[in-house]
C-alpha positions in Angstrom: -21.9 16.9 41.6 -23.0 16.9 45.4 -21.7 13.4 46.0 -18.2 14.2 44.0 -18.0 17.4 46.7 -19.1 15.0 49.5 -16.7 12.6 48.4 -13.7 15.7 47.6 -14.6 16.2 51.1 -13.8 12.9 52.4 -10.5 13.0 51.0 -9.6 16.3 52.5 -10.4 14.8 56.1 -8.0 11.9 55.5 -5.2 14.6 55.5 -4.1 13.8 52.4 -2.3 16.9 50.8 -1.7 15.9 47.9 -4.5 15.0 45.8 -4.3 13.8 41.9 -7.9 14.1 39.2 -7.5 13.1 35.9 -10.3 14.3 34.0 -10.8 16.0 30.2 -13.8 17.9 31.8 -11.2 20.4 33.5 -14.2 22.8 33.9 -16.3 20.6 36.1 -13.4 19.4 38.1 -12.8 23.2 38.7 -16.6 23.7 39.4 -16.7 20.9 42.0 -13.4 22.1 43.7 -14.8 25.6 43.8 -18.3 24.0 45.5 -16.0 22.2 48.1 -14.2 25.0 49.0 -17.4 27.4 49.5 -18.7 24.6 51.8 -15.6 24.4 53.8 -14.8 28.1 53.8 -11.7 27.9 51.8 -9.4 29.9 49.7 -9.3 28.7 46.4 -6.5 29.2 44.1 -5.5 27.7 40.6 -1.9 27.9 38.7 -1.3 27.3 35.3 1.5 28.3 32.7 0.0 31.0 31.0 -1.5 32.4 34.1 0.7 32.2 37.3 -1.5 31.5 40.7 -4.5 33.6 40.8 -7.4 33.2 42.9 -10.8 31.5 41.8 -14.1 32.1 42.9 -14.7 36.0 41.7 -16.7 37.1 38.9 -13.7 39.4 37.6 -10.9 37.7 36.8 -7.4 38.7 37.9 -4.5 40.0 36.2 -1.4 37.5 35.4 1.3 37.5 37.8 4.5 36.8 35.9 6.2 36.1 39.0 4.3 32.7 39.6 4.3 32.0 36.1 7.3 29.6 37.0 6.1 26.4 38.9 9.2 26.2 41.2 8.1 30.0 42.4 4.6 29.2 42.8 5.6 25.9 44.5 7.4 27.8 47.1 5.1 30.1 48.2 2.4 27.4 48.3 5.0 25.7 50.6 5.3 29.2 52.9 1.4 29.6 52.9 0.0 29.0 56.9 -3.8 28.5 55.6 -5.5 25.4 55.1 -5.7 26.7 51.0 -6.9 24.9 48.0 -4.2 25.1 45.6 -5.0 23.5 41.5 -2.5 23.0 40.1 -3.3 22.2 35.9 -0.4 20.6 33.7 1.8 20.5 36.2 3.1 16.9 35.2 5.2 17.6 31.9 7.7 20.6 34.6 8.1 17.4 37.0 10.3 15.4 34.4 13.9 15.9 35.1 13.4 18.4 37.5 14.5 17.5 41.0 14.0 20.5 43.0 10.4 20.6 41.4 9.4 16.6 42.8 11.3 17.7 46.7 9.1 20.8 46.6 6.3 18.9 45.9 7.3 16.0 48.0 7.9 18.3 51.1 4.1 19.6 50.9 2.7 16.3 50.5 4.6 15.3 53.8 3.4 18.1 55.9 0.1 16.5 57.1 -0.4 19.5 59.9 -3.4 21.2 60.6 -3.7 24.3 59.1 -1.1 23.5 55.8 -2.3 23.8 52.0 -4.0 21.0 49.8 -2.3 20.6 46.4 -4.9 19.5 43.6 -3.0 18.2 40.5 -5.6 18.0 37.3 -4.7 16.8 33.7 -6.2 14.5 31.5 -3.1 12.0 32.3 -1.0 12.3 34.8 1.8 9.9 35.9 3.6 11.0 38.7 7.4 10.8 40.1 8.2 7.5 41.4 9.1 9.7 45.1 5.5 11.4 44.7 3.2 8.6 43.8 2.5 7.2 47.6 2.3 10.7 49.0 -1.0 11.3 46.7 -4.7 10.4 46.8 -6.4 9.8 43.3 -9.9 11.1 43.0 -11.9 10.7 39.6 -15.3 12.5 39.6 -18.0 10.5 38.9 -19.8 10.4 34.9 -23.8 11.6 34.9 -26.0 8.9 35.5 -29.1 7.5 33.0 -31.6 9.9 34.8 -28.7 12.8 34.2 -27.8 11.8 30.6 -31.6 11.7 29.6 -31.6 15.2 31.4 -28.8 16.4 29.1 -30.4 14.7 25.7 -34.0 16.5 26.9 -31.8 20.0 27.6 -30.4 19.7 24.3 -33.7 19.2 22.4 -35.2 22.2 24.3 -32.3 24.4 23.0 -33.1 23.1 19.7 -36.3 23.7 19.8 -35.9 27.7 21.1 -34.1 28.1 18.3 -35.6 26.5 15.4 -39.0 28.3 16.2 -40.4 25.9 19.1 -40.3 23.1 16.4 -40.2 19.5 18.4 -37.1 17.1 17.9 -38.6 14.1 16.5 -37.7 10.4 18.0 -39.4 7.1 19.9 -38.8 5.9 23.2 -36.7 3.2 22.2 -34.3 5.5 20.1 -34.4 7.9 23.2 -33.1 5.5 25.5 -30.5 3.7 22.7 -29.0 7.5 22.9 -29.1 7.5 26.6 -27.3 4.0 26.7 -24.5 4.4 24.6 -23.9 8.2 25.6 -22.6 6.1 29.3 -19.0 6.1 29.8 -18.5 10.0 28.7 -18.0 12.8 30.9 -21.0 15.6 31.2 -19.7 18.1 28.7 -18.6 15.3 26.5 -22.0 13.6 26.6 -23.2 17.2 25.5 -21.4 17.7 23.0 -22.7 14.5 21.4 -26.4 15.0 22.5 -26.1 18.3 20.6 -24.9 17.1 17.6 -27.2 13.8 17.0 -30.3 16.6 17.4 -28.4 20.0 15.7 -28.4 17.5 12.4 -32.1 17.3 11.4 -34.0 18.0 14.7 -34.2 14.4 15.1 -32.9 11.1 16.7 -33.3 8.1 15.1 -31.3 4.7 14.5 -29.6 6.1 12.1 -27.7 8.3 14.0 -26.5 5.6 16.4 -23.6 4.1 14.5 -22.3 8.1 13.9 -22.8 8.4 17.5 -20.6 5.3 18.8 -18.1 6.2 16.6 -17.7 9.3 17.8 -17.7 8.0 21.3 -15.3 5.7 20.5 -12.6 8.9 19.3 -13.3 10.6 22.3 -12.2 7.5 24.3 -9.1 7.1 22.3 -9.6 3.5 22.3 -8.1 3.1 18.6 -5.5 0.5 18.3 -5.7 -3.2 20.0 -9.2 -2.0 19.3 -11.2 -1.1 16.1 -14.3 0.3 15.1 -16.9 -1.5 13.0 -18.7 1.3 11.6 -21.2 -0.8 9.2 -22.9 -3.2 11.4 -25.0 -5.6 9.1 -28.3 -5.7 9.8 -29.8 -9.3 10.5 -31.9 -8.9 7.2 -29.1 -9.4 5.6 -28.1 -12.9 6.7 -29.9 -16.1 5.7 -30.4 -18.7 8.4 -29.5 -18.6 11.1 -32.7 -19.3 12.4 -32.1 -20.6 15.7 -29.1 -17.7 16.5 -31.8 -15.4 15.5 -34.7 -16.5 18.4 -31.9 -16.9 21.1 -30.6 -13.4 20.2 -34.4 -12.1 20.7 -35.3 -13.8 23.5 -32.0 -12.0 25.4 -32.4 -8.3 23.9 -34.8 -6.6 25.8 -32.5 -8.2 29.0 -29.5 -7.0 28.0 -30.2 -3.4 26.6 -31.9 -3.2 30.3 -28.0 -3.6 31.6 -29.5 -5.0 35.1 -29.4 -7.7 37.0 -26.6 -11.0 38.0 -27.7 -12.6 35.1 -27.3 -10.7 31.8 -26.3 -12.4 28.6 -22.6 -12.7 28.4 -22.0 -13.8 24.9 -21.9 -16.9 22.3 -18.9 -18.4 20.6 -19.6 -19.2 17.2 -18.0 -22.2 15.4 -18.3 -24.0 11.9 -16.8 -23.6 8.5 -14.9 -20.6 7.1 -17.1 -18.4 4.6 -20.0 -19.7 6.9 -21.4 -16.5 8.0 -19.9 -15.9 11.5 -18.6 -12.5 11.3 -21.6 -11.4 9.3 -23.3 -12.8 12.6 -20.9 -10.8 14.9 -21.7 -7.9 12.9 -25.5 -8.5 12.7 -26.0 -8.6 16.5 -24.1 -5.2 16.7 -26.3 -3.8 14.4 -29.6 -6.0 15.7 -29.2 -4.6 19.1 -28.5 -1.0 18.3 -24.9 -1.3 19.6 -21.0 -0.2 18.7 -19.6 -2.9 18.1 -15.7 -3.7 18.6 -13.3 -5.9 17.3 -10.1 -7.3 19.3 -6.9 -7.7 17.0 -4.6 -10.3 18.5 -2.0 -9.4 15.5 -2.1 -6.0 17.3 -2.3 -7.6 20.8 1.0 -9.3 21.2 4.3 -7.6 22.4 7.3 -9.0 22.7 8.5 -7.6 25.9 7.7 -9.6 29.0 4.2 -8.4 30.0 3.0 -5.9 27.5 1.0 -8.3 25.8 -0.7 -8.9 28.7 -1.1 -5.6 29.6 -2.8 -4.6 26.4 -5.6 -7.0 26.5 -6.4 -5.3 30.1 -6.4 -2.0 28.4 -8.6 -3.1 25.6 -10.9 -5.2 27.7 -11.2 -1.6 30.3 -11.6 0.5 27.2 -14.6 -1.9 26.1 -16.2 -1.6 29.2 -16.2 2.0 28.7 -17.9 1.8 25.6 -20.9 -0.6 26.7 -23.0 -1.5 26.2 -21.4 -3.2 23.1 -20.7 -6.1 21.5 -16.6 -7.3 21.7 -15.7 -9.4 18.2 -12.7 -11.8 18.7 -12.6 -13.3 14.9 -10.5 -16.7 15.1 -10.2 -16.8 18.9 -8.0 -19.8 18.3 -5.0 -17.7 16.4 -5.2 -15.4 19.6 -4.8 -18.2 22.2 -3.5 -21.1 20.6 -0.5 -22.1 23.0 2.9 -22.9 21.6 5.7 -24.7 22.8 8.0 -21.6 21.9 5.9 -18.5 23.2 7.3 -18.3 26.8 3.5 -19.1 28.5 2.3 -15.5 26.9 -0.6 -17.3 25.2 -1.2 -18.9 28.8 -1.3 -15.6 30.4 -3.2 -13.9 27.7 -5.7 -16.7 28.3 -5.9 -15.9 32.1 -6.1 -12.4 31.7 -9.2 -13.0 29.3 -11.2 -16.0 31.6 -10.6 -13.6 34.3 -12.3 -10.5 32.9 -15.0 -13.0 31.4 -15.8 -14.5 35.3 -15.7 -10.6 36.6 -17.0 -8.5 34.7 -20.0 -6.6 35.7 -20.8 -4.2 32.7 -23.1 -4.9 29.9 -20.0 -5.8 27.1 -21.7 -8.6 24.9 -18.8 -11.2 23.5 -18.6 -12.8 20.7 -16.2 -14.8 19.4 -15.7 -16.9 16.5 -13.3 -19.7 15.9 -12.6 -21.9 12.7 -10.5 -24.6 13.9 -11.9 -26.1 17.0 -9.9 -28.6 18.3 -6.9 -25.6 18.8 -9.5 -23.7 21.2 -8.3 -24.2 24.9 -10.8 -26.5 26.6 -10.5 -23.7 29.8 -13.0 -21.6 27.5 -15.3 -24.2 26.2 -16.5 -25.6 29.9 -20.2 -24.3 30.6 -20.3 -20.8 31.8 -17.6 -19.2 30.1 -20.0 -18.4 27.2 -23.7 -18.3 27.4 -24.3 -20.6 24.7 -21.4 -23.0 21.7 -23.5 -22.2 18.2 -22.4 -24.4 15.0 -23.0 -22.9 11.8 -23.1 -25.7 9.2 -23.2 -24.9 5.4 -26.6 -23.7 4.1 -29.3 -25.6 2.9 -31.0 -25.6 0.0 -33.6 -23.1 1.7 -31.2 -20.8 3.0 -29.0 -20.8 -0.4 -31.8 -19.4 -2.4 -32.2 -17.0 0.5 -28.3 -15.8 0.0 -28.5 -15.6 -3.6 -31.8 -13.0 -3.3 -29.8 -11.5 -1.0 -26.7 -10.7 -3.2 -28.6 -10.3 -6.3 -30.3 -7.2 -4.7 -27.7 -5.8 -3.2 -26.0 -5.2 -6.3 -29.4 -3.9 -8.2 -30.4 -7.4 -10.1 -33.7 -8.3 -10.0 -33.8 -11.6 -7.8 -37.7 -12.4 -9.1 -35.7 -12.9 -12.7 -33.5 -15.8 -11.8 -34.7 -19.2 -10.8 -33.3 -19.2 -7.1 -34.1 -23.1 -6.8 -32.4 -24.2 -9.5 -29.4 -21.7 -8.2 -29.6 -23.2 -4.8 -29.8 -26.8 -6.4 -26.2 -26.5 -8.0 -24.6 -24.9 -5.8 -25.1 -27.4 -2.9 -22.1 -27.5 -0.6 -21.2 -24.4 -0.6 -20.7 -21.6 1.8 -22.3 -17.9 2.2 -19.1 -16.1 1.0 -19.3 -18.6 -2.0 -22.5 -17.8 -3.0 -21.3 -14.2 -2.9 -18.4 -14.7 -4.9 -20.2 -16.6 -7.8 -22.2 -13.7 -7.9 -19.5 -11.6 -8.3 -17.7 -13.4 -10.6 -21.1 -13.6 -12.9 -21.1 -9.8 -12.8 -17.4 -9.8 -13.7 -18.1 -12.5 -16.6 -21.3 -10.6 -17.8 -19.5 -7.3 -18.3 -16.8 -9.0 -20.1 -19.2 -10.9 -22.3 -20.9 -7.1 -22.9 -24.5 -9.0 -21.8 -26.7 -8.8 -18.9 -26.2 -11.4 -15.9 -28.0 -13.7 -16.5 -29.1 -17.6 -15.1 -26.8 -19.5 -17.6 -24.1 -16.9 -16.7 -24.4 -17.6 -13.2 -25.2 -21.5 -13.2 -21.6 -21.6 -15.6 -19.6 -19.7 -12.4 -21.4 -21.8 -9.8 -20.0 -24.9 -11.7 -16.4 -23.7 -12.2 -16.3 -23.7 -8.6 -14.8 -26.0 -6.2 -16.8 -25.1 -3.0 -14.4 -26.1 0.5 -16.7 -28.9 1.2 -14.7 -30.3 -1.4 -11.5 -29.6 -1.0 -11.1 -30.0 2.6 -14.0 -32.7 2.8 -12.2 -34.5 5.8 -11.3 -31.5 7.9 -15.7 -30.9 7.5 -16.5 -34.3 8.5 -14.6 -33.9 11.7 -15.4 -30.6 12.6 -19.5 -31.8 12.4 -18.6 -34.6 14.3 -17.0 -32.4 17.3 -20.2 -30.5 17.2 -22.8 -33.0 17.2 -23.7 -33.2 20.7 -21.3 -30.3 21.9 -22.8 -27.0 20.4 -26.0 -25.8 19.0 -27.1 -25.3 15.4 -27.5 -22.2 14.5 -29.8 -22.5 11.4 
């Protein structure tokens, strides 16, 4: 807080006298304007609706003066007042709207830049101000707790936890503790709290599973619902087969980029290859590998069609993202998002600046992933070296890696994997994807409680067979897309 009062102060010297915070942590900004003005030797008054102008800074509160209940009264006598006073004004912004003698008052003790006149503080959350206003005022925004203060608040919270459960210790590791600390950056200090309280208040503990609850939680507070959404189950790598090669790159890069330091931190992998391959359940699993929220960008949700606002919202969502990191950003089918057309006005053009942009500049730790199906409709401005740490090709499965899928889906819906024969199931179903394999087992389920009989091999063999994989069906559009990778991207198996 002593650099936000050193900074406040700053401000204050500039002569700026009108001054604009937008902040949900009304009580610090309060606490930080009362600090400045005991440093400066100022008077300190606040006005709201419900309480008029009344002075801060004394343990007993005053009583409500009606009188300055009404901002147009309380504007005028902060106009009339010949001291240098601190006036906060809270909510003013909604009394502004259509209300011209409101924005002159205003306007008239923003202009006054004399020695000796008032400072007017506006606070809200949001506050947009008159068009008249806006180059008369100075924006401040305090500045959110740092690692060393967040692990502060997490360790104050445990010790309240502890004094009340009867010196009992809150149970976590090291690597949980600072996972907490991580993703608790972004958030205000009461906010950050709020959320250290309630990850401990649970069970007296903090472990990984508390970290999805957490960065959904986060991600209400920031309001960032909409162009964005929140993955909330995050697959855990354990739970896709292959990948191999994804895997060991992903590993190698962890450690660097849950640091968050340094010019060189992993930026993010576009995934490419056949549909049903497993790319989202990569996306997910590196969310969920790394301990991180993970987000997803809707381009359906994106696009606008008044002149700009498409743009705009991609900003929005990109800023909101880096207020969540570190995370992992999921673009699913890139291409649908930045295809151009001949019809779209240059939108996808602009979208697709806005986006390389924020990829060259950005400096938080925001992990990208993006996945594409159709290649050749990706704009080559994205694929040249740079834009994405490393091109990865998921092919279809081998044999290896099928068997694998197939243990995989027959435990997660309670069958006993060491009952089948998972080479023989991998043998038939050659050519075919991960979200096939899925599906056969599904449909054996589906078949076996029809039939009134258990799933068994011949009832799973007989839906593998009745199925015509894509490799198939779209055997040509396969050929070339393995052609386009080999030499252009890695494998990821």
């Amino acid at each position: 807080m002593k650099n936000d009062i050193h900074d406040l102060g700053l401000v204050l010297d500039s002569k700026s006298k009108l001054l604009l915070i937008e902040s949900w942590d009304e009580p610090r900004v309060l606490e930080t304007l009362t600090g400045l003005a005991v440093k400066r030797g100022l008077a300190l008054q606040m006005w709201s609706v419900t309480e008029g102008l009344r002075r801060l800074g004394f343990a007993v509160e005053a009583p409500v003066d009606s009188e300055t209940l009404e901002p147009e009264t309380a504007l005028r006598l902060i106009k009339a007042d010949p001291l240098p006073t601190l006036y906060v004004m809270c909510d003013l912004h909604p009394f502004l709207d259509d209300n011209p003698k409101l924005v002159r008052l205003l306007k008239e003790i923003a202009m006054n830049e004399l020695p000796g006149k008032p400072t007017v503080v506006l606070v809200s959350h949001a506050c947009k101000l008159p068009v008249e206003v806006q180059r008369y005022a100075s924006r401040f925004q305090l500045s959110l707790p740092s690692e060393n203060e967040l692990m502060s608040i997490v360790r104050d919270e445990a010790t309240a936890w502890s004094a009340r459960n009867r010196n009992a210790r809150v149970r976590t590791d090291n690597r949980t503790l600072q996972q907490v600390v991580k993703n608790l950056r972004g958030l205000s200090h009461a906010e950050s709290r709020t959320l250290a309280r309630n990850v401990i208040c649970n069970d007296g503990a903090i472990t990984q599973e508390d970290l999805p609850e957490l960065n959904k939680t986060k991600f209400q507070l920031l309001d960032l619902d909409g162009v964005l959404s929140f993955e909330y189950d995050t697959a855990r790598f354990a739970e896709v087969g292959g990948l191999a090669n994804l895997k060991r790159w992903l590993g190698e890069r962890q450690g660097i980029f849950l640091e968050g330091k340094g010019v060189d931190l992993p930026k993010g992998v576009l995934l490419v290859g056949v549909q049903g391959g497993g790319k989202s359940l990569a996306a997910k699993a590196i969310a969920g590998l790394w301990g991180l929220p993970l987000l997803r960008l809707d381009f359906a949700c994106l696009y606008n069609k008044f002149f700009g606002e498409t743009e705009r919202n991609l900003r929005e969502a990109l800023k909101l993202a880096e207020q969540m990191s570190p995370c992992v950003l999921w673009m699913d089918e890139i291409e649908k998002g930045l295809a151009s057309g001949d019809h779209d006005d240059g939108v996808s053009q602009r979208v697709l600046g806005t986006l390389l942009t924020w990829m060259a500049e950005r400096k938080s730790p925001v992990f990208m992933v993006a996945t594409a199906n159709v290649i050749s409709r990706l704009p080559p401005e994205l694929m040249r070296k740079g834009r994405f740490d490393e091109l990865f090709f998921i092919d279809l499965p081998d044999a290896t890696v099928r068997a694998e899928i197939f243990r995989i889906h027959l435990l997660r819906r309670d069958l006993d994997a060491g009952a089948f024969d998972l080479p023989q199931l991998a043998a038939v179903s050659d050519g075919f994807s991960g979200a096939e394999i899925e599906q056969a087992v599904v449909s054996a389920l589906y078949a076996a409680q029809a039939q009134q009989v258990a799933v068994s091999q011949a009832v799973l063999v007989q839906n593998i067979q009745s199925t015509a994989p894509l490799s198939v069906v779209m055997a040509e559009d396969l050929a070339a897309l393995r052609a386009w990778a080999n030499g252009r991207t890695v494998s990821a198996g």
